[in-house]
TORKOL-4160 file (C-alpha; in steps of 0.2 Angstrom, whole numbers, padded with zeros to 4 digits, m for minus):
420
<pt num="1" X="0292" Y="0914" Z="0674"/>
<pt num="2" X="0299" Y="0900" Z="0660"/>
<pt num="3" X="0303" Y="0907" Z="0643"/>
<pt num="4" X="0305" Y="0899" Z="0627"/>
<pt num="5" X="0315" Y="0902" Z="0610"/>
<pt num="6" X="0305" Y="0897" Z="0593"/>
<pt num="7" X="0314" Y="0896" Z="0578"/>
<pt num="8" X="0302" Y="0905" Z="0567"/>
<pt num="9" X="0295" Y="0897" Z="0550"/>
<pt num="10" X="0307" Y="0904" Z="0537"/>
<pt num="11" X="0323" Y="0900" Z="0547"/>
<pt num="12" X="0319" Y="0881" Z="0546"/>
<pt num="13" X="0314" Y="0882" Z="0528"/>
<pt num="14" X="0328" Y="0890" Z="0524"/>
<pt num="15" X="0339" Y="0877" Z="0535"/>
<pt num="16" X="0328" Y="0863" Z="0525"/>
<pt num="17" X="0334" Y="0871" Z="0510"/>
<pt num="18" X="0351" Y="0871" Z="0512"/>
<pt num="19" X="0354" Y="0853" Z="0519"/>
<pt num="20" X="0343" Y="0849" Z="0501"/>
<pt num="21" X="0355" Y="0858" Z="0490"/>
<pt num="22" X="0367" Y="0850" Z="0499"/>
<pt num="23" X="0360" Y="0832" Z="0498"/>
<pt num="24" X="0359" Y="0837" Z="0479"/>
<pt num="25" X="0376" Y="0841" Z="0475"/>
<pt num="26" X="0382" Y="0827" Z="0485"/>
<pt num="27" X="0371" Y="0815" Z="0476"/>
<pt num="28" X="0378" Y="0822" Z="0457"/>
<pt num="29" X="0394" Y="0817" Z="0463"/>
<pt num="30" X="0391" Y="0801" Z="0466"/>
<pt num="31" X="0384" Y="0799" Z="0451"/>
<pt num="32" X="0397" Y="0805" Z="0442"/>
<pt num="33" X="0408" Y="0793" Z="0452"/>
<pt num="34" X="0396" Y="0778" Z="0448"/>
<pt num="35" X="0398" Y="0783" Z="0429"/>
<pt num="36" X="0415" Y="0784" Z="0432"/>
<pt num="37" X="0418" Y="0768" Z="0438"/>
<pt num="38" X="0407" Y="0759" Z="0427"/>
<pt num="39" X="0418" Y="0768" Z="0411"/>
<pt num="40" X="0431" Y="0761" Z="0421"/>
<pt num="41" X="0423" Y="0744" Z="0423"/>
<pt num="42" X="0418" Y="0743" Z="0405"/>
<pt num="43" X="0438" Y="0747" Z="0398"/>
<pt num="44" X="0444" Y="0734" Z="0410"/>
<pt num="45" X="0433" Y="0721" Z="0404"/>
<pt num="46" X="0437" Y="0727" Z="0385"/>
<pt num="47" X="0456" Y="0724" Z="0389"/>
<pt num="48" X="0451" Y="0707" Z="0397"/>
<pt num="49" X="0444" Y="0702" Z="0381"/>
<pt num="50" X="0458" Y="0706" Z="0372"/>
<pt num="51" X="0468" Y="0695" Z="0382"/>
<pt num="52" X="0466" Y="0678" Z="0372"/>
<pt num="53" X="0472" Y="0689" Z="0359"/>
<pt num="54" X="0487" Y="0697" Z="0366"/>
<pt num="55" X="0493" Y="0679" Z="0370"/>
<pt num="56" X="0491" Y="0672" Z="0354"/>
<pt num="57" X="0499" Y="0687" Z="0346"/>
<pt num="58" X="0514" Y="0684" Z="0361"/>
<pt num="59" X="0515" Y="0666" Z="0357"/>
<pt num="60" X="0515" Y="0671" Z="0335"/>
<pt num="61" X="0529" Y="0683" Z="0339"/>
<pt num="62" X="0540" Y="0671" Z="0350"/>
<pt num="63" X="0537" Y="0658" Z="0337"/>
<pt num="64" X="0543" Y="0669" Z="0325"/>
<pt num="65" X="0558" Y="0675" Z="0337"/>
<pt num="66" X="0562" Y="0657" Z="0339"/>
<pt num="67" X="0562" Y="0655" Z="0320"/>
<pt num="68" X="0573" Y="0672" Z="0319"/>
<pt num="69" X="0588" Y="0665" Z="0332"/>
<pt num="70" X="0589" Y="0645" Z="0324"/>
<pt num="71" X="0590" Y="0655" Z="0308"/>
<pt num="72" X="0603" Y="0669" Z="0314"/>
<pt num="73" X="0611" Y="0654" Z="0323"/>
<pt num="74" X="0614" Y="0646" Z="0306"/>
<pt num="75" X="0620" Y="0661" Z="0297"/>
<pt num="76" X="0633" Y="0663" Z="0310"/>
<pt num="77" X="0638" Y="0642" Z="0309"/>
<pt num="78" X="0639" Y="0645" Z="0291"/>
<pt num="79" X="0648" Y="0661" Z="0293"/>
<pt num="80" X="0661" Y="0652" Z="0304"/>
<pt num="81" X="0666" Y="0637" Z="0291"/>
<pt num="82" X="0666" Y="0649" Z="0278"/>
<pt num="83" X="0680" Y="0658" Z="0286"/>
<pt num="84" X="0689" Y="0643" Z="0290"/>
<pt num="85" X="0689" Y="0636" Z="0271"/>
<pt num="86" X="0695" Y="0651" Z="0268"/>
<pt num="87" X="0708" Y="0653" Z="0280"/>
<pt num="88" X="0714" Y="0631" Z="0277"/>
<pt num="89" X="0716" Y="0638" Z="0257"/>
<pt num="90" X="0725" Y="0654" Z="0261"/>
<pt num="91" X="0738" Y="0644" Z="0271"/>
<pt num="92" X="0755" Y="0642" Z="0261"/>
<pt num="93" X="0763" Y="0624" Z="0261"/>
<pt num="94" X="0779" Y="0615" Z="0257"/>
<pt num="95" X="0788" Y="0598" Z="0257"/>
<pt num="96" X="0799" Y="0598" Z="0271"/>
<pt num="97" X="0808" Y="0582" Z="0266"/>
<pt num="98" X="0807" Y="0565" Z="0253"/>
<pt num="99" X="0794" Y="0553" Z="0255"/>
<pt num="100" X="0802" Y="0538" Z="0264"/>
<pt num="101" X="0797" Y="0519" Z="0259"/>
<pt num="102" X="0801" Y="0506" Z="0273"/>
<pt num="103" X="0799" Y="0486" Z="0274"/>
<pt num="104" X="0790" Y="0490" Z="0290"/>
<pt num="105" X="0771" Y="0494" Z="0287"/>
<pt num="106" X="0766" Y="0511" Z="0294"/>
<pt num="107" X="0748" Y="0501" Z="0297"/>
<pt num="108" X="0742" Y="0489" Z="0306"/>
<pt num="109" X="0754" Y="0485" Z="0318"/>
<pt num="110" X="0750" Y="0466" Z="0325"/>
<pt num="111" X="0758" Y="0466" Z="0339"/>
<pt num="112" X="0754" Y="0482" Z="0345"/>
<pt num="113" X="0736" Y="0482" Z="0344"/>
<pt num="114" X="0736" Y="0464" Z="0350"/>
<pt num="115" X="0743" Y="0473" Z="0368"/>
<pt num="116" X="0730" Y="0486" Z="0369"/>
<pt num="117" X="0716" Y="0473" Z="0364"/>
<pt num="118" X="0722" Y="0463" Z="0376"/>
<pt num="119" X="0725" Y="0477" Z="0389"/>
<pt num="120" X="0707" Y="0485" Z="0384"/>
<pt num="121" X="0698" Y="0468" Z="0386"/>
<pt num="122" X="0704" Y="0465" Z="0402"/>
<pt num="123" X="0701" Y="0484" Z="0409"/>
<pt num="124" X="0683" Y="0482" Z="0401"/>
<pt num="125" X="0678" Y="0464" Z="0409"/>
<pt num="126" X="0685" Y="0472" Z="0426"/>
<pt num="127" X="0673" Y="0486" Z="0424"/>
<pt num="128" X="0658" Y="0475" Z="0417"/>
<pt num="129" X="0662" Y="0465" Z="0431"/>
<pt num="130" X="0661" Y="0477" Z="0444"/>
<pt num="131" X="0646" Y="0484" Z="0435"/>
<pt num="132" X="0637" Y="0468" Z="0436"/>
<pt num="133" X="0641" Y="0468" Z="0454"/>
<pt num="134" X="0633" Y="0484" Z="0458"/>
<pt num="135" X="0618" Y="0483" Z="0449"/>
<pt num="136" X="0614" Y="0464" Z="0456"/>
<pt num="137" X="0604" Y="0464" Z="0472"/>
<pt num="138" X="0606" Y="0447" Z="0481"/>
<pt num="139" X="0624" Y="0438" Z="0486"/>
<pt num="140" X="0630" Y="0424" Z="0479"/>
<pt num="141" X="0645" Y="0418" Z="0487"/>
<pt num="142" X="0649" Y="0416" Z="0505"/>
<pt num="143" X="0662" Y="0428" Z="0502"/>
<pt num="144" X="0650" Y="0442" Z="0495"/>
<pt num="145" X="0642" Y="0438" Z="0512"/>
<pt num="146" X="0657" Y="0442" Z="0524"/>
<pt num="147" X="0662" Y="0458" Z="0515"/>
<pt num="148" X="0646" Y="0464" Z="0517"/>
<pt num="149" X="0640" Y="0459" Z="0534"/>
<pt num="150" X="0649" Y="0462" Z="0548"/>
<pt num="151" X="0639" Y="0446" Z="0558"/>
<pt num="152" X="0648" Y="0429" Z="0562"/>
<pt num="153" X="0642" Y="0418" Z="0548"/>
<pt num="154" X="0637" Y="0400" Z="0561"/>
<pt num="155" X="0633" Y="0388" Z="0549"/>
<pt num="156" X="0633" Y="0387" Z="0529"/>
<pt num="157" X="0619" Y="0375" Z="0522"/>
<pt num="158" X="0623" Y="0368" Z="0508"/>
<pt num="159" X="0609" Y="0366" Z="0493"/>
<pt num="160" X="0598" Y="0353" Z="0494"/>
<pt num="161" X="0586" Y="0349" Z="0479"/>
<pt num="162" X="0576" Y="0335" Z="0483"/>
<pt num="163" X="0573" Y="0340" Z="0502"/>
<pt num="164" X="0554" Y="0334" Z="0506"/>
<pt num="165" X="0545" Y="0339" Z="0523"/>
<pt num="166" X="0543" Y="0322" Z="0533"/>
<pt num="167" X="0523" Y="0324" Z="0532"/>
<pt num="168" X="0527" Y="0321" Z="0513"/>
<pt num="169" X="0535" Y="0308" Z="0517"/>
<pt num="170" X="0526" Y="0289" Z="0517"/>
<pt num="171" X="0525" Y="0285" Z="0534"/>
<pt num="172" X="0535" Y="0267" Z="0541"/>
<pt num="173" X="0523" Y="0252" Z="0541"/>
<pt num="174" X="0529" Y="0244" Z="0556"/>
<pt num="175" X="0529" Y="0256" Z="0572"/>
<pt num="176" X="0543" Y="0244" Z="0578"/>
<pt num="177" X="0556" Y="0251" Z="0563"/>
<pt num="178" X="0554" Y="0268" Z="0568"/>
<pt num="179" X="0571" Y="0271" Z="0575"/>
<pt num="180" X="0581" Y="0261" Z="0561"/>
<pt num="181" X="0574" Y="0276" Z="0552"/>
<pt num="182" X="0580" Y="0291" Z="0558"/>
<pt num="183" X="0581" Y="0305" Z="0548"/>
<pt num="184" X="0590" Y="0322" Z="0546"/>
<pt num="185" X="0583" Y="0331" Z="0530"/>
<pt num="186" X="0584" Y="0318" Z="0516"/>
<pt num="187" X="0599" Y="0309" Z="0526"/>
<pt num="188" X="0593" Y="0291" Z="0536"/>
<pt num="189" X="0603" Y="0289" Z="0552"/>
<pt num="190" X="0607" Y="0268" Z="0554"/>
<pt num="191" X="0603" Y="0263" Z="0572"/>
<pt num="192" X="0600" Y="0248" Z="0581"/>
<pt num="193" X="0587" Y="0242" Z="0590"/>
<pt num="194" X="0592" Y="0248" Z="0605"/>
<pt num="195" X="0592" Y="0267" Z="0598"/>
<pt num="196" X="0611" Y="0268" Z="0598"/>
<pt num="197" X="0618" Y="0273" Z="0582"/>
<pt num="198" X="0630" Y="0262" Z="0573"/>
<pt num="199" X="0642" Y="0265" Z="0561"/>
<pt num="200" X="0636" Y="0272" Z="0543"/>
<pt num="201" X="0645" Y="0281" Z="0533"/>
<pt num="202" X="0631" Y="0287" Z="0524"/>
<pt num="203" X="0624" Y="0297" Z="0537"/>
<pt num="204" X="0640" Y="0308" Z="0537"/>
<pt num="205" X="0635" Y="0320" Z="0521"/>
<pt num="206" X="0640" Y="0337" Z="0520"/>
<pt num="207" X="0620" Y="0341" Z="0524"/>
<pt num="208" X="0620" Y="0332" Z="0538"/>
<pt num="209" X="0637" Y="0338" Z="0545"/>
<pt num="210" X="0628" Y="0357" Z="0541"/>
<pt num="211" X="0618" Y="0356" Z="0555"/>
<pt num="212" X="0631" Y="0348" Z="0568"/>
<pt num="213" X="0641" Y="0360" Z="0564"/>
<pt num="214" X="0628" Y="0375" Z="0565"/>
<pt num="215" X="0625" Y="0368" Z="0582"/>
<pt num="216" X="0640" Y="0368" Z="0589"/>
<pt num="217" X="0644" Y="0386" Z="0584"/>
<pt num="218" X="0629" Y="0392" Z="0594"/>
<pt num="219" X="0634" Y="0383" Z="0609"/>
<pt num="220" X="0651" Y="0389" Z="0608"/>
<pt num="221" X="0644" Y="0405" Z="0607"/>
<pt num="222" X="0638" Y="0402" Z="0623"/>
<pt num="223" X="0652" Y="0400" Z="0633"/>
<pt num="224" X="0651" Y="0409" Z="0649"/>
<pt num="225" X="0632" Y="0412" Z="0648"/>
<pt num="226" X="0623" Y="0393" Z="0638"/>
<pt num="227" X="0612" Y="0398" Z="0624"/>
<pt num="228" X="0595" Y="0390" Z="0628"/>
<pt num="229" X="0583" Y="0400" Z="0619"/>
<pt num="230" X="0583" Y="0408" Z="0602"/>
<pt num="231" X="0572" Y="0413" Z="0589"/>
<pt num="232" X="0577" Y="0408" Z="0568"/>
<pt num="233" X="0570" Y="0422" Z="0555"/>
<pt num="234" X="0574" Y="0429" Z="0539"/>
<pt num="235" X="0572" Y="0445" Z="0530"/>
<pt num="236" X="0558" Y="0439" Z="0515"/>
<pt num="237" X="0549" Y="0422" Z="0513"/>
<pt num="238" X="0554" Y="0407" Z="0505"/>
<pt num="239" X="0572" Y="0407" Z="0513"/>
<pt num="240" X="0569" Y="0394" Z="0522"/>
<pt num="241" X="0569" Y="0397" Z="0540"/>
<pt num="242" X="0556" Y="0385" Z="0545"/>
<pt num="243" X="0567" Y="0370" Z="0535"/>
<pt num="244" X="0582" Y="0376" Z="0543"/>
<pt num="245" X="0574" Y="0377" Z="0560"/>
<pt num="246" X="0566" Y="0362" Z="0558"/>
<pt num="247" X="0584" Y="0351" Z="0555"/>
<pt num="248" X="0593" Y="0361" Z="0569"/>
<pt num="249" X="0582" Y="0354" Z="0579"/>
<pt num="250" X="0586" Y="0336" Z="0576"/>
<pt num="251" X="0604" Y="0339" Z="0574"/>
<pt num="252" X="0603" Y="0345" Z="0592"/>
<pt num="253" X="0591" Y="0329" Z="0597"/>
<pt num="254" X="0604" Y="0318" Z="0589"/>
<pt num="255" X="0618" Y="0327" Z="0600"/>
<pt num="256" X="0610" Y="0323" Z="0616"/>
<pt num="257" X="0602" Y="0340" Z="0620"/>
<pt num="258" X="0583" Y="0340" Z="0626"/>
<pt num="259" X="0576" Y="0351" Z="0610"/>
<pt num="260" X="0560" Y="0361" Z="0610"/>
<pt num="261" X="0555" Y="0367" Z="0594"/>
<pt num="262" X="0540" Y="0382" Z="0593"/>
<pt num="263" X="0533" Y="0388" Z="0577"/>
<pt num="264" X="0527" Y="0406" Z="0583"/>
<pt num="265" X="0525" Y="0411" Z="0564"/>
<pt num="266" X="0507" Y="0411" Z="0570"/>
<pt num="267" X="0504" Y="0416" Z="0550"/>
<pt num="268" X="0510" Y="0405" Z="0538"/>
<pt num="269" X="0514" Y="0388" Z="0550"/>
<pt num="270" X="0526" Y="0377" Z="0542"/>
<pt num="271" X="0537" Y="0368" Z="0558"/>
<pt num="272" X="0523" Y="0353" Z="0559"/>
<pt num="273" X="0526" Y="0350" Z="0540"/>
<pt num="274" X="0544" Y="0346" Z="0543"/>
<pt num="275" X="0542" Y="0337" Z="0558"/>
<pt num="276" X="0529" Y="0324" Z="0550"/>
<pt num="277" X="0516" Y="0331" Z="0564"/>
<pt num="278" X="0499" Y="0338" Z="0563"/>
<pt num="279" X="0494" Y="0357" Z="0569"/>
<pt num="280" X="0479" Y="0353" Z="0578"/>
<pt num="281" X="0482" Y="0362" Z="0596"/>
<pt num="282" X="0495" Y="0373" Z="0598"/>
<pt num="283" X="0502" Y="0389" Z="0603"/>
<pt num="284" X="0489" Y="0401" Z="0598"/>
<pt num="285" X="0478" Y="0389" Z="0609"/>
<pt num="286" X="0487" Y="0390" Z="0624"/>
<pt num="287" X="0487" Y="0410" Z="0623"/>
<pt num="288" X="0469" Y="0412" Z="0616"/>
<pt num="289" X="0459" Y="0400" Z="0622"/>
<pt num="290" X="0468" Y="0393" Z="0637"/>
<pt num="291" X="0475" Y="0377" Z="0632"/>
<pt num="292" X="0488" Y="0369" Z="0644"/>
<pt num="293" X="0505" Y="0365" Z="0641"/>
<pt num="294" X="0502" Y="0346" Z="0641"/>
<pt num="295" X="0488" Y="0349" Z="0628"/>
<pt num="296" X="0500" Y="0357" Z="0616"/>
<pt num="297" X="0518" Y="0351" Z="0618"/>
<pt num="298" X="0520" Y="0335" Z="0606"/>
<pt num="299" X="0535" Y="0322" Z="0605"/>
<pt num="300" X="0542" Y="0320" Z="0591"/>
<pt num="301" X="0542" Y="0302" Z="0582"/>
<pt num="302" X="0558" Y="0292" Z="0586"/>
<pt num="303" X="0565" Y="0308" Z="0593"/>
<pt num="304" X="0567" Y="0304" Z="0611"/>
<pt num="305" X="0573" Y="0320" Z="0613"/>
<pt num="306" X="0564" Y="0330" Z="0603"/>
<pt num="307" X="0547" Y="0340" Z="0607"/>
<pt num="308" X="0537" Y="0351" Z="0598"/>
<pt num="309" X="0523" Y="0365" Z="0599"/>
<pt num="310" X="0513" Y="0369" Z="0585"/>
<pt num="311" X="0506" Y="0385" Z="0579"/>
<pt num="312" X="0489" Y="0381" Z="0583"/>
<pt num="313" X="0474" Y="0389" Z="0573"/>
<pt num="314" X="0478" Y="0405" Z="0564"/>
<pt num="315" X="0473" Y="0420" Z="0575"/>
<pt num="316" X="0468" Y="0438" Z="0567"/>
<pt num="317" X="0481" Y="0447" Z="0575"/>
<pt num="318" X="0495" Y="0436" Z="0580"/>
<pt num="319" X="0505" Y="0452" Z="0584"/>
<pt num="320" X="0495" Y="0454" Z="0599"/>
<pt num="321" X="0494" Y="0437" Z="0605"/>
<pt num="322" X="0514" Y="0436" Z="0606"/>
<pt num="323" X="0515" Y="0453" Z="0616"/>
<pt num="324" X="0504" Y="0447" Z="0626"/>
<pt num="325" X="0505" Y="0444" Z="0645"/>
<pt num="326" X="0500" Y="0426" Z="0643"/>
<pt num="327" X="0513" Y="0424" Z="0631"/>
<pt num="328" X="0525" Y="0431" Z="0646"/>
<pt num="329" X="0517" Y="0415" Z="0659"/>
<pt num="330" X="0521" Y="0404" Z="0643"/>
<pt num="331" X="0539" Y="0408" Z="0646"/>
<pt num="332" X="0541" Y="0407" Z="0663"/>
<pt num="333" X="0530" Y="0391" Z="0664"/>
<pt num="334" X="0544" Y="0383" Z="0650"/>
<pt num="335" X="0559" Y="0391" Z="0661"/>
<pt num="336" X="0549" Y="0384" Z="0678"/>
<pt num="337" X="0550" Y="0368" Z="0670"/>
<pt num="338" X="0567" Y="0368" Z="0666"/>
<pt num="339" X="0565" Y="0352" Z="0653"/>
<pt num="340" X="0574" Y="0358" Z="0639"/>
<pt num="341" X="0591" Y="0362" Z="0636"/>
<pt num="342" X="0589" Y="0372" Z="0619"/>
<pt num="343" X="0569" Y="0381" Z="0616"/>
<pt num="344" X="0570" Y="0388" Z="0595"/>
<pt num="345" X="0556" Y="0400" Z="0589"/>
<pt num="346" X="0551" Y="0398" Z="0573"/>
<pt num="347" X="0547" Y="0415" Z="0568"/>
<pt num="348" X="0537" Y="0426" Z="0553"/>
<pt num="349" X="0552" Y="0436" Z="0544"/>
<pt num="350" X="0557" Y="0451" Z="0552"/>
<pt num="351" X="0554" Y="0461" Z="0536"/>
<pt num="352" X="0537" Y="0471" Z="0538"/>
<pt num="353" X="0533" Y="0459" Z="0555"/>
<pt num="354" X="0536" Y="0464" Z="0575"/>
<pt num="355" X="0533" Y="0447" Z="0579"/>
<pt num="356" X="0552" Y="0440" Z="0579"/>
<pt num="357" X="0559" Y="0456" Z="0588"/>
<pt num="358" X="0545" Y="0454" Z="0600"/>
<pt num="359" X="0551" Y="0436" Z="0605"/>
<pt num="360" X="0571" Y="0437" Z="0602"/>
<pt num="361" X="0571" Y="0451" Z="0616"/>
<pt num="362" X="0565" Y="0436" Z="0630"/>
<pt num="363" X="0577" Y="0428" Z="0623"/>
<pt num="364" X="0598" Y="0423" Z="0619"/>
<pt num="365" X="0596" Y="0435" Z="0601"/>
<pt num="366" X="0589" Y="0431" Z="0583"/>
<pt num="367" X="0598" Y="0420" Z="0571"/>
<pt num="368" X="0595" Y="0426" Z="0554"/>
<pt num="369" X="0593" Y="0417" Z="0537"/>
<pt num="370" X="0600" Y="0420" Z="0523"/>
<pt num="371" X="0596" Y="0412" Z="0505"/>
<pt num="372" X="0613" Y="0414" Z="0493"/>
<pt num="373" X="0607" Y="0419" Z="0477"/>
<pt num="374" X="0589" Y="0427" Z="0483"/>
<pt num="375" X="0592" Y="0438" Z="0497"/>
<pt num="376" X="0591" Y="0454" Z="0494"/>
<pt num="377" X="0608" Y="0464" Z="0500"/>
<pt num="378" X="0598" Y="0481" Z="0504"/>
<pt num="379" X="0584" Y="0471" Z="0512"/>
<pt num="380" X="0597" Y="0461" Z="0526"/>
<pt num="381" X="0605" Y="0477" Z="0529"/>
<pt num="382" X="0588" Y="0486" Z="0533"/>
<pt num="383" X="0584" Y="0472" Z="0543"/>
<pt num="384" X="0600" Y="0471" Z="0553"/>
<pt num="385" X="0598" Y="0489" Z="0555"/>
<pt num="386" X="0579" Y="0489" Z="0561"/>
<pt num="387" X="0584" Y="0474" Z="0575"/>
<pt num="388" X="0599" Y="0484" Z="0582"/>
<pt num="389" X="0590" Y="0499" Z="0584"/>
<pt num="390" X="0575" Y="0487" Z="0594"/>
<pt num="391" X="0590" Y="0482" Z="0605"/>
<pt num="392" X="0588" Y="0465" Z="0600"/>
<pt num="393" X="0604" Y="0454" Z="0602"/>
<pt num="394" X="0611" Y="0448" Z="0586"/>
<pt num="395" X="0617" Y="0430" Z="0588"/>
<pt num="396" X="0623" Y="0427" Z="0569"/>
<pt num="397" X="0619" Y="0422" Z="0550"/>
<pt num="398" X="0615" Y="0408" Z="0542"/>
<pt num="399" X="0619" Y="0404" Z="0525"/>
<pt num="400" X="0606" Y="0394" Z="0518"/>
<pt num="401" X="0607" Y="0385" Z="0499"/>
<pt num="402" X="0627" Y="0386" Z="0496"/>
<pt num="403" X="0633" Y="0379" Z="0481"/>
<pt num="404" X="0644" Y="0361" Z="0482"/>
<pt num="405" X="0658" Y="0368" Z="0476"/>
<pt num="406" X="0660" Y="0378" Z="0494"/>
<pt num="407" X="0676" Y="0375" Z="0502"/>
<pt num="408" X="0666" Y="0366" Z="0515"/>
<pt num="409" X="0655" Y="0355" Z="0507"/>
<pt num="410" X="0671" Y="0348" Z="0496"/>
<pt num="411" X="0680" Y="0343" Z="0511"/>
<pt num="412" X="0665" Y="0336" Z="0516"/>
<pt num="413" X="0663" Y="0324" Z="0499"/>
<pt num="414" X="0682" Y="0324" Z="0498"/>
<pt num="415" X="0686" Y="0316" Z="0515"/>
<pt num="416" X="0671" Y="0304" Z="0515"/>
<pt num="417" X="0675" Y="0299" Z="0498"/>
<pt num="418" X="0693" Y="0293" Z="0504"/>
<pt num="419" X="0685" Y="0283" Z="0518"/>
<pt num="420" X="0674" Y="0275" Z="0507"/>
């Protein structure tokens, strides 16, 4: 038998019932919660409103606070110098002694006050002086240059204002002349017809003898290992790299080395400017479209040993060009050569470009110039800075646009002005 137990009808109702009553209560105390709430809700927002008015009654009362301690401030002042006029009116005096009148006036005292004017002039043009030397940026003496850099200064070119490119320059008429008119910036070198120089006095101009004498330094820098390859830069344009590489160049021609001159500032070219030559193939050719070295290298008029490679067409991203693996089989192919005795880069400046570091670490170092009176002091230093940190050997400076009245370009004029 199976047996089953049913609640009866009342039990459930009576179960119903009470889960109603208690549903109901539960229910009033949630409405009295929501009512709550929304009372509470209703105050905050009130308070909210008020809040624009709360600040504009804070901001009244610190005016007014503000108003209250300038005035209290006053009171206090005022207080103070009416106490001390008091007190300066209270004070008891007498004469101590007589009234003495002298010959010698009391004041002004000439003499005196003509040694501190003259003591206070000098103490204030030393501090205007050092002043103005702080506050300019660029050098403007050699001297400036030395203190400041701790780099071998290896040549000092002096200025030259009426210096012109050679494509400026009209060309000789007769093809025959062209080596009685040799030429180192504005400077004609006197030869014969045979090509051997003769004597001019002339061509001996502290210019001139700039250049010989940069040339020498580098190759005395060279003693144990020969300088044959370096790159020129600068730190900003219009320093006159280009011009400077350019002239080395021939100065090195004229002294019997086997010179060739590359302008690698694949950006702004100005090398075939100087050198009266045209930039029709050059270097960006040989990397980018496979130009051969014959196609490219140029002599250089009257200049028998003298040879040039252009820039070539400007390239997008001539950055990559000179990193480039073709630009290493460019080297090699001028070392495997071995034509030249001295290979200058003429490169983009080294402010805000890779370019020359890329190329002076294949090679002796980077020479850098430097323009007295527009170089920047804090933008050398950063340079300087930015090549020793890329490993990149340092050969020296250039000072380019010296005044005449340098030590060096008097004895130039001075000695050649005897002679003559």
């Amino acid at each position: 038998g199976k047996s089953f137990s049913l609640a009866s009808p009342s039990s459930l109702r009576l179960n119903l019932n009470q889960e109603f009553i208690k549903t109901a209560n539960q229910l009033k105390v949630l409405e009295v919660r929501s009512q709550a709430l929304t009372s509470g809700m209703q105050n905050v927002e009130q308070q909210i409103n008020l809040m624009p008015v709360l600040a504009r009654q804070y901001t009244d009362l610190n005016r007014q606070l503000n108003v209250a301690t300038n005035s209290l401030d006053l009171v206090l002042k005022e207080k103070e110098n009416l106490k001390l006029e008091a007190a300066k009116q209270a004070l008891p005096w007498q004469m101590i002694a007589q009234p003495e009148i002298t010959d010698q006036p009391v004041y002004p005292q000439p003499v005196k006050n003509l040694s501190l004017g003259l003591f206070g002039g000098l103490i204030l043009g030393m501090g205007a002086a050092l002043l103005a030397e702080r506050l300019d940026p660029v050098y403007h003496s050699l001297s400036e240059i030395k203190e400041a850099i701790s780099l071998p200064i290896l040549g000092e070119i002096p200025l030259q204002k009426d210096l012109q490119p050679l494509s400026s320059q009209t060309p000789d008429a007769h093809a025959g002349d062209l080596f009685s008119n040799l030429k180192i910036g504005n400077t004609t070198l006197a030869t014969s017809k045979q090509g051997e120089k003769t004597k001019n006095l002339q061509a001996a101009t502290p210019f001139l003898e700039a250049f010989r004498s940069l040339n020498t330094n580098i190759r005395l820098l060279g003693s144990d290992n020969p300088i044959n390859s370096l790159v020129i830069s600068s730190s900003v344009p219009s320093e006159g790299k280009s011009t400077i590489s350019s002239h080395l160049a021939q100065a090195a021609a004229a002294m019997g080395q086997r010179v060739l001159i590359i302008d690698a500032d694949l950006r702004r070219p100005q090398v075939h400017h100087w050198l009266g030559k045209k930039n029709v193939k050059g270097l960006s050719n040989y990397l980018a479209t496979g130009a051969s070295l014959e196609e490219i290298i140029q002599p250089v008029d009257a200049w028998e040993n003298l040879h040039m490679i252009s820039a070539g067409e400007v390239p997008p991203d001539p950055t990559r060009l000179l990193a480039s693996a073709k630009m290493q089989e460019f080297r090699n192919e001028l070392k495997e050569r071995n034509c030249y005795d001295l290979i200058i880069y003429d490169t983009p400046p080294v402010g805000g470009f890779a370019d020359g570091r890329i190329l002076a670490n294949h090679t002796n170092g980077i020479i850098l110039v430097l323009r007295v009176g527009k170089t920047d002091r804090s933008a050398i230093k950063q340079n300087i800075d930015t090549l020793k940190t890329a490993n990149v050997p340092i050969l020296g400076i250039i000072a380019n646009g010296v005044s005449r009245g340098s030590h060096s370009s008097y004895y130039y004029e001075r000695y050649y002005s005897r002679q003559s």
